[in-house]
N, CA, C and O atoms as a GROMACS GRO file, in nm:
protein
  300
    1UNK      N    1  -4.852   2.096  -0.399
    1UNK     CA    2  -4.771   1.982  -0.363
    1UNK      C    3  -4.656   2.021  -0.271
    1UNK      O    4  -4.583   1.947  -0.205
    2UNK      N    5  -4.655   2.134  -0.281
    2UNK     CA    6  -4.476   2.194  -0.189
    2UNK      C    7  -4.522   2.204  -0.070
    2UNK      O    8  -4.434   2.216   0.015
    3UNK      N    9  -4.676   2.202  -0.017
    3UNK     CA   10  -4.707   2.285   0.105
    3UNK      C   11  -4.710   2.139   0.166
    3UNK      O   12  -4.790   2.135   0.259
    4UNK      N   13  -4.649   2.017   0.141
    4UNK     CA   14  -4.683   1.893   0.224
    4UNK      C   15  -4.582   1.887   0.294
    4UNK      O   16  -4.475   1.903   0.236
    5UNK      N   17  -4.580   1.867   0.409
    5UNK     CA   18  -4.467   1.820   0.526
    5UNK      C   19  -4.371   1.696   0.479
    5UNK      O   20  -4.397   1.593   0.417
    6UNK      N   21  -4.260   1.742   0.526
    6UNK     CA   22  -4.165   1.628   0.493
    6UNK      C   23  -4.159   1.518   0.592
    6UNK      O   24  -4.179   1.544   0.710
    7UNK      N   25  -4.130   1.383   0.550
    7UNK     CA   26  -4.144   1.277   0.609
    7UNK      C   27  -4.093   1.276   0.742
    7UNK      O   28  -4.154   1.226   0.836
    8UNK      N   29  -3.927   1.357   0.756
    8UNK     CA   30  -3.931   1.373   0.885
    8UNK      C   31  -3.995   1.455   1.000
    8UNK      O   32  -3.953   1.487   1.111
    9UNK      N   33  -4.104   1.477   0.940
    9UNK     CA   34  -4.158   1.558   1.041
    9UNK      C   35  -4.306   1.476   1.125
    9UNK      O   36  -4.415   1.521   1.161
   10UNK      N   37  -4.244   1.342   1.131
   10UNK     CA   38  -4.411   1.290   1.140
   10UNK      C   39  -4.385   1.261   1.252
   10UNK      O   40  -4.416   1.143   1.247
   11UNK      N   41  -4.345   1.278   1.370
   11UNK     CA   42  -4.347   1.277   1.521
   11UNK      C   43  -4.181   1.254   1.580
   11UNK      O   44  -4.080   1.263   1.510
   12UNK      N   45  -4.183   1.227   1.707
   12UNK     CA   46  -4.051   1.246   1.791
   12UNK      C   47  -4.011   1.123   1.747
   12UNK      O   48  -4.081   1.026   1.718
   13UNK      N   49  -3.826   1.140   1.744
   13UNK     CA   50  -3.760   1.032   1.651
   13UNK      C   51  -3.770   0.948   1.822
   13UNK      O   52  -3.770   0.995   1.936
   14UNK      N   53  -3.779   0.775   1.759
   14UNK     CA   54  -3.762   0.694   1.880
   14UNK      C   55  -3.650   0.736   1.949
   14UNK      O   56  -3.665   0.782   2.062
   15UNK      N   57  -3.533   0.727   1.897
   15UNK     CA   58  -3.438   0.774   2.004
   15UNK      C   59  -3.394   0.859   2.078
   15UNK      O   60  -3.287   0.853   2.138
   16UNK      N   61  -3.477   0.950   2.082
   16UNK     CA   62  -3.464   1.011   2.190
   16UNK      C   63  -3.544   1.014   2.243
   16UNK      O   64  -3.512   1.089   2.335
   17UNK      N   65  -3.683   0.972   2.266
   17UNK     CA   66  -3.773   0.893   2.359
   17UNK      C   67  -3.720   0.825   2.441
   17UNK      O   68  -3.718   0.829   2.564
   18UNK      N   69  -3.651   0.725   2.325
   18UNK     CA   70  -3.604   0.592   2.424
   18UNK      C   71  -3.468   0.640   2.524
   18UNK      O   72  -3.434   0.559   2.611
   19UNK      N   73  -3.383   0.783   2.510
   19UNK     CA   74  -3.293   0.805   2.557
   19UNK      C   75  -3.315   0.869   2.688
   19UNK      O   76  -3.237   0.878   2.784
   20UNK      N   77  -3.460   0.920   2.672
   20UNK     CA   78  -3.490   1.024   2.783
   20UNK      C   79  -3.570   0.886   2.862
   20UNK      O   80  -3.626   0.935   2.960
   21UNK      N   81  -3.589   0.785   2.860
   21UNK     CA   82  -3.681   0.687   2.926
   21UNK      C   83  -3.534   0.608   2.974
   21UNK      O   84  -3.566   0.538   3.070
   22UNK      N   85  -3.409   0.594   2.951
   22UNK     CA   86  -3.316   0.561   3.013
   22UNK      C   87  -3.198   0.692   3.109
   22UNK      O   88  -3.104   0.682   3.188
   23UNK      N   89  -3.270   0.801   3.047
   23UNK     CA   90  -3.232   0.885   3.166
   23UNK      C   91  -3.329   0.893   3.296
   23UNK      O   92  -3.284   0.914   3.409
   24UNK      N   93  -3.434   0.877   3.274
   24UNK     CA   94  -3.528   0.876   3.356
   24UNK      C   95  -3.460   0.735   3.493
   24UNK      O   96  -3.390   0.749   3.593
   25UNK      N   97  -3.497   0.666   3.459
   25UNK     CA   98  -3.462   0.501   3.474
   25UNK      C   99  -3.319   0.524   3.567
   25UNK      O  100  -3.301   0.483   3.681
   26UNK      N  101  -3.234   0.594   3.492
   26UNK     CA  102  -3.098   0.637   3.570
   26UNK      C  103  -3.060   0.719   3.704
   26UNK      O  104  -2.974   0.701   3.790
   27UNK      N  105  -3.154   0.812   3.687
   27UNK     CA  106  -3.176   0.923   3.756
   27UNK      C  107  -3.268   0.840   3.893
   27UNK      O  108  -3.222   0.858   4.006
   28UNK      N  109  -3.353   0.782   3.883
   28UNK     CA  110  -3.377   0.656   3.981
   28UNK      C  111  -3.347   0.601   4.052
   28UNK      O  112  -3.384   0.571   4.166
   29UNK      N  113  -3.224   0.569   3.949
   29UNK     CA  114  -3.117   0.453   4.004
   29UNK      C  115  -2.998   0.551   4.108
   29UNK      O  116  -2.969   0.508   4.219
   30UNK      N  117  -2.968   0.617   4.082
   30UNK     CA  118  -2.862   0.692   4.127
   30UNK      C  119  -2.911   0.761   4.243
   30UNK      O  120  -2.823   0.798   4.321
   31UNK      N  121  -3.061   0.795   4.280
   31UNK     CA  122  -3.123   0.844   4.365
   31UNK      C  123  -3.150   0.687   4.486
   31UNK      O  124  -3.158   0.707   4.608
   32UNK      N  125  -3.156   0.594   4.448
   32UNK     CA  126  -3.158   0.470   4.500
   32UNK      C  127  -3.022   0.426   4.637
   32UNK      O  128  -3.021   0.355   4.737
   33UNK      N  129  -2.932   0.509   4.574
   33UNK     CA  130  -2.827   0.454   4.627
   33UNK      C  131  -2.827   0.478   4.769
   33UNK      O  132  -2.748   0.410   4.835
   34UNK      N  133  -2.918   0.581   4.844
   34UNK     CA  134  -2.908   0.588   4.942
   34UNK      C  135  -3.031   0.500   5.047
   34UNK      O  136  -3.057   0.522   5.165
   35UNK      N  137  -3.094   0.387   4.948
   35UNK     CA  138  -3.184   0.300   5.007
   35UNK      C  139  -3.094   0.166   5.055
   35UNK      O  140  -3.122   0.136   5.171
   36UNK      N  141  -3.006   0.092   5.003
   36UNK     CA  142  -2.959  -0.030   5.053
   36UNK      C  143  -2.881   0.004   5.159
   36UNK      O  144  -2.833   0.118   5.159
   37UNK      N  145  -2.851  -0.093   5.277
   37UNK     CA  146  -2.839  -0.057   5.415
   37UNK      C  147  -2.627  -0.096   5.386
   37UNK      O  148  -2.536  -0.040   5.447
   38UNK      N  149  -2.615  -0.179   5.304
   38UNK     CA  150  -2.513  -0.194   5.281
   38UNK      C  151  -2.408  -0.101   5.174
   38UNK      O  152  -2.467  -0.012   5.114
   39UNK      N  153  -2.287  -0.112   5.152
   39UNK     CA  154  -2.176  -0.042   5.064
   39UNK      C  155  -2.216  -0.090   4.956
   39UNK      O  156  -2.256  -0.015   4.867
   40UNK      N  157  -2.215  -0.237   4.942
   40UNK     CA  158  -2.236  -0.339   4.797
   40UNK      C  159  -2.358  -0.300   4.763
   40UNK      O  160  -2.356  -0.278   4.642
   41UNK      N  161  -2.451  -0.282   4.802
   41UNK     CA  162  -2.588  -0.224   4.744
   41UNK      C  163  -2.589  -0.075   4.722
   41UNK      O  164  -2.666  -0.034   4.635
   42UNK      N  165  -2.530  -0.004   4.775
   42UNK     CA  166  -2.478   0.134   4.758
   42UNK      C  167  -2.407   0.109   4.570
   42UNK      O  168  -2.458   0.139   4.462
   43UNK      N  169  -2.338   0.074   4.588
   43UNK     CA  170  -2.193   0.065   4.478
   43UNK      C  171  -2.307  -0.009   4.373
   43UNK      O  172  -2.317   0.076   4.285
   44UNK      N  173  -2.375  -0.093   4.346
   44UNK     CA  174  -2.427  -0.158   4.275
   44UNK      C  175  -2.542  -0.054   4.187
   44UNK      O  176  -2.544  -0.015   4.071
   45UNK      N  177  -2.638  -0.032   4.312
   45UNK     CA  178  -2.688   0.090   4.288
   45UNK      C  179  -2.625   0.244   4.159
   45UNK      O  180  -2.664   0.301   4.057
   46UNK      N  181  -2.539   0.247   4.233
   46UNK     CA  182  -2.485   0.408   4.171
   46UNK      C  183  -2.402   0.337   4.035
   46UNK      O  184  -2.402   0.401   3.930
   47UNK      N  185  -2.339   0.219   4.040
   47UNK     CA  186  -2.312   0.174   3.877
   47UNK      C  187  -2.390   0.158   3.792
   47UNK      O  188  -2.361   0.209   3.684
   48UNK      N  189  -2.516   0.086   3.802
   48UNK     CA  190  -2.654   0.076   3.744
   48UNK      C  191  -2.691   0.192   3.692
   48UNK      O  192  -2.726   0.184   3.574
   49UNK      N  193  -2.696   0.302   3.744
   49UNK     CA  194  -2.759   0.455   3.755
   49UNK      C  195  -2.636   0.517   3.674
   49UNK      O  196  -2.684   0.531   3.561
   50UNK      N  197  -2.533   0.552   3.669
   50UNK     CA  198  -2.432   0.588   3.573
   50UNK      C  199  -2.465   0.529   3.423
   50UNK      O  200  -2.496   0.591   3.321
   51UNK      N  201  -2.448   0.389   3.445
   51UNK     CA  202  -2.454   0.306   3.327
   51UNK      C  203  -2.587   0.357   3.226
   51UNK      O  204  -2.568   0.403   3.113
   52UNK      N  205  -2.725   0.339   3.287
   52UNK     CA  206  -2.823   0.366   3.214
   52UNK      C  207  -2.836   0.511   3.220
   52UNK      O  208  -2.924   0.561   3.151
   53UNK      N  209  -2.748   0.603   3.307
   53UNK     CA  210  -2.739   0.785   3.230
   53UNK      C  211  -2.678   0.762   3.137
   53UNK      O  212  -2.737   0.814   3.043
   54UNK      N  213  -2.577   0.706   3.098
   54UNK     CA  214  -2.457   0.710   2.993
   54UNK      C  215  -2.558   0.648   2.876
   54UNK      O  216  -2.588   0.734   2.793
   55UNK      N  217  -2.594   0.569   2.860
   55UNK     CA  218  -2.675   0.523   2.779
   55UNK      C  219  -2.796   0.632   2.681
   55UNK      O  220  -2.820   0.676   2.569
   56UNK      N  221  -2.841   0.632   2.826
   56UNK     CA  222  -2.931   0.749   2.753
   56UNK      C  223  -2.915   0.860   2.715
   56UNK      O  224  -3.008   0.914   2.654
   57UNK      N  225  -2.762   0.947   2.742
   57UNK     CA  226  -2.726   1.049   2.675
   57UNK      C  227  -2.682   1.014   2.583
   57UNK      O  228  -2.648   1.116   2.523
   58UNK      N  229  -2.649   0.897   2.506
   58UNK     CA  230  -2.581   0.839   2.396
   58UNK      C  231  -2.731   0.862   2.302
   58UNK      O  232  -2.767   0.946   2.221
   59UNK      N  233  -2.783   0.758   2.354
   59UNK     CA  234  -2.888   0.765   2.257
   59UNK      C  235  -2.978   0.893   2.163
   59UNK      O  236  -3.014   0.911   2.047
   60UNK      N  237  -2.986   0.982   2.327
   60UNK     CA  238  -3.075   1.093   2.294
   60UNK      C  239  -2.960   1.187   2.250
   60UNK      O  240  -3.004   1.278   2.181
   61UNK      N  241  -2.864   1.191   2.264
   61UNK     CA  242  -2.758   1.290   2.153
   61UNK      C  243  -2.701   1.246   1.995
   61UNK      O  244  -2.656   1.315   1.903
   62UNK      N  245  -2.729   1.075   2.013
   62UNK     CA  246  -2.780   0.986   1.905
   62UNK      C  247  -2.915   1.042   1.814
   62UNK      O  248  -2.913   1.036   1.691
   63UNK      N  249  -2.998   1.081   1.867
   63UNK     CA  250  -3.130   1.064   1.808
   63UNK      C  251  -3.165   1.216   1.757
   63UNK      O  252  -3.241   1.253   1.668
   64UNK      N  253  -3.078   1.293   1.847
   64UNK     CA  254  -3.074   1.440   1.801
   64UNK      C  255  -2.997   1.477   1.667
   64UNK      O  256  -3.032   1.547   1.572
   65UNK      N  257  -2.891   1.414   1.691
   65UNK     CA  258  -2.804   1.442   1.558
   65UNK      C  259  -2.833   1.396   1.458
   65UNK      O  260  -2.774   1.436   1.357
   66UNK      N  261  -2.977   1.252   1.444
   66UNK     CA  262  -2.977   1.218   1.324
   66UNK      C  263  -3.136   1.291   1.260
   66UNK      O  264  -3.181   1.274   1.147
   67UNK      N  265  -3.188   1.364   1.356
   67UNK     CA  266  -3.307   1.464   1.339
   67UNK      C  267  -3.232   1.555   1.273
   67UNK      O  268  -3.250   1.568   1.152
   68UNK      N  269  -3.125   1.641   1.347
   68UNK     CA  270  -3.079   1.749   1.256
   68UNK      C  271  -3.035   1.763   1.145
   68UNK      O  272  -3.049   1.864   1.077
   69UNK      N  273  -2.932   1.591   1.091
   69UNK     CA  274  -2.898   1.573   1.010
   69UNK      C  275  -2.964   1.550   0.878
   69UNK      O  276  -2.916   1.552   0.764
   70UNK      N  277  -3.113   1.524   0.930
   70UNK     CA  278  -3.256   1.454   0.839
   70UNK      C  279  -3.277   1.641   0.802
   70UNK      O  280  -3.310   1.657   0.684
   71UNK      N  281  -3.272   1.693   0.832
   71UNK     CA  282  -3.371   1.860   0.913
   71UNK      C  283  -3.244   1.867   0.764
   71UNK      O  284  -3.305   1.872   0.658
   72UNK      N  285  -3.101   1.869   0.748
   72UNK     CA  286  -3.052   1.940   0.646
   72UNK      C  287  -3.014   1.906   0.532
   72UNK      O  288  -2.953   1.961   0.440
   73UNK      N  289  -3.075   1.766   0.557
   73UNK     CA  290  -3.058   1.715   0.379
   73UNK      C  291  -3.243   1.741   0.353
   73UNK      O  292  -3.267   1.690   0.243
   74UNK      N  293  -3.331   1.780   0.392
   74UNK     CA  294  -3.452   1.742   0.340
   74UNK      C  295  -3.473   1.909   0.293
   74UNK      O  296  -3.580   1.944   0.244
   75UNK      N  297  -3.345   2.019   0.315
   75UNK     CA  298  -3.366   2.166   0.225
   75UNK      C  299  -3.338   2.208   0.147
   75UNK      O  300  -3.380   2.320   0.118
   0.00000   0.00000   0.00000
C-alpha cells in the first residue's frame, strides 16, 4: 500500500500550464509592438504584452508554490 503515488503526483498542476500559455501569449504581444505603423498601436501593443507576462508569472510562480507546498505536507 506505501508503494502507491500520492495524489499530487497525477500530472502538471493547471497553473502553471495556464501561466506558461499566458507567458507565451505575452511574449507575442511584446514582440508585436514593432508591427503597428503607429505610436498608439505600438503603446497598446507593449501594455497588452507586459500585462499578460505579469499575469503569467503570477500564476506559474502561483502554481509552483502550491506544488511545493503539496510536495511537503504529503512527507
Amino acid at each position: 500500500m506505501e508503494d502507491m503515488k500520492p495524489k499530487g503526483d497525477s500530472g502538471p498542476n493547471p497553473l502553471e500550464v495556464m501561466g506558461l500559455f499566458w507567458i507565451a501569449l505575452g511574449i507575442i504581444m511584446v514582440v508585436a509592438v514593432y508591427a503597428p505603423p503607429t505610436m498608439f498601436g505600438k503603446l497598446t501593443n507593449l501594455a497588452a504584452g507586459v500585462i499578460l507576462l505579469a499575469i503569467g508569472l503570477i500564476a506559474l510562480l502561483k502554481g509552483r508554490a502550491k506544488r511545493i507546498s503539496g510536495e511537503i505536507e504529503n512527507e
